[in-house]
N, C-alpha and C positions, 0 to 999 in steps of 0.2 A: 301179270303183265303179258303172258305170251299168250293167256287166252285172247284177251282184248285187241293184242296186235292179229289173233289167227280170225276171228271174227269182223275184225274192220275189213278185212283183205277180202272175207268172204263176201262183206256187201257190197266192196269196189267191182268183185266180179261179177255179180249179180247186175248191179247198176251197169258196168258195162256192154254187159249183154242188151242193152236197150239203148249201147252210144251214147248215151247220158252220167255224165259223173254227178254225184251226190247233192252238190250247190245249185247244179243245174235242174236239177230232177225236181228238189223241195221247191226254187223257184218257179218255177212252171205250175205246181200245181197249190201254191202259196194263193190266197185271195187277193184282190187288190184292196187298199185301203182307201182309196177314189173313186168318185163313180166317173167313168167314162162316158160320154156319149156316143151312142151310134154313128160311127163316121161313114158316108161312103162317096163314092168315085165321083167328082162334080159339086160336089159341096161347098161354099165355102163357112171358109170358119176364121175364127179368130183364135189362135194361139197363145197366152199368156205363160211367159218364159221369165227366169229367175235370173237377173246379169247381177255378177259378183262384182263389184267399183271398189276395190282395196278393202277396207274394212266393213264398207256399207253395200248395201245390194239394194236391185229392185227391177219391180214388175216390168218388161216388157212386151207390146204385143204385137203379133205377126198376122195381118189378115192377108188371107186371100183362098186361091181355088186348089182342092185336093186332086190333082192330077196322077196319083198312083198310090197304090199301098201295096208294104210287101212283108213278108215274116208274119208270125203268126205266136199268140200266146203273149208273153212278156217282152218276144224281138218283136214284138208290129212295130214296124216304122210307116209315116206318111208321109209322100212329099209335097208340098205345097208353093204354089205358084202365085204369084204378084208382080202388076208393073209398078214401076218407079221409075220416073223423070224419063219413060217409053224405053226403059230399059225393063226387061225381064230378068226377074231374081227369083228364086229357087230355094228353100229349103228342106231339109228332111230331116224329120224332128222322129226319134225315139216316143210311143204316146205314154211308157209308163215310166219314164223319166223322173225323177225325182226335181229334174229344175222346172219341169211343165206343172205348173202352178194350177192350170185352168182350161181349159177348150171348150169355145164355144161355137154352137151350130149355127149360124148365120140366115141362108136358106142351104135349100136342097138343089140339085140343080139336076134335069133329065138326060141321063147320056147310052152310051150302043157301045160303049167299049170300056175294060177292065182297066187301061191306062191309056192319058189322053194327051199326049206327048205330040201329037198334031198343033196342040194351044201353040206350042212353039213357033213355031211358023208364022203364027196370025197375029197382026197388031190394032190395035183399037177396038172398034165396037164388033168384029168378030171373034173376038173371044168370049164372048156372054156365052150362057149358056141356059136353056131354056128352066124356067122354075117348076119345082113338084108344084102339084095342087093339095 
């Protein structure tokens, strides 16, 4: 027993010599079980999310433009931008999330900045954004 306890403690010290505790460290370098898509900055996509309805559940989906991404590893988040009724809505979805069911690349879109937090500002047809070839 005290070897086991003097050995855990030794990996805890170990592991925190790199800021990372144990759960954090094997997830980070755990594989994903999904394939992701290439996302980047100007994209749009469509998000397919998992809503729990009391006993029953089901797919829902989130289109529109990838306006930032941040974290890296297992914390990537994206946030994703859409109007509605010329209202602007906003989410920021976790991408390895267990309730994100699905992401898909829609197009591409050609942009000059790492986050594009100017879309805000803009309403109607200035908010497009030019397509990859």
């Amino acid at each position: 027993m005290r070897n086991k306890l003097i050995t855990l403690i030794e990996e805890q010290e170990k592991l925190k010599a790199g800021n990372l505790t144990k759960t954090q460290s094997e997830l980070i370098k755990m594989p994903m079980e999904r394939t992701i898509p290439k996302i980047e900055i100007g994209d749009t996509i469509d998000v397919h999310t998992w809503i729990e309805l009391g006993e029953k559940g089901r797919t829902q989906s989130f289109s529109g433009t990838v306006i930032a991404k941040k974290g890296e590893g297992t914390r990537e988040m994206i946030t994703v931008r859409r109007i509605v009724q010329g209202e602007g809505v906003e989410r920021v979805f976790p991408i390895h999330s267990p309730k994100i069911s699905k992401i898909e690349v829609k197009r591409g879109g050609v942009v000059r900045r790492a986050k594009l937090y100017y879309l805000r500002d803009r309403v109607g047809k200035a908010t497009r954004l030019r397509e990859k070839k």
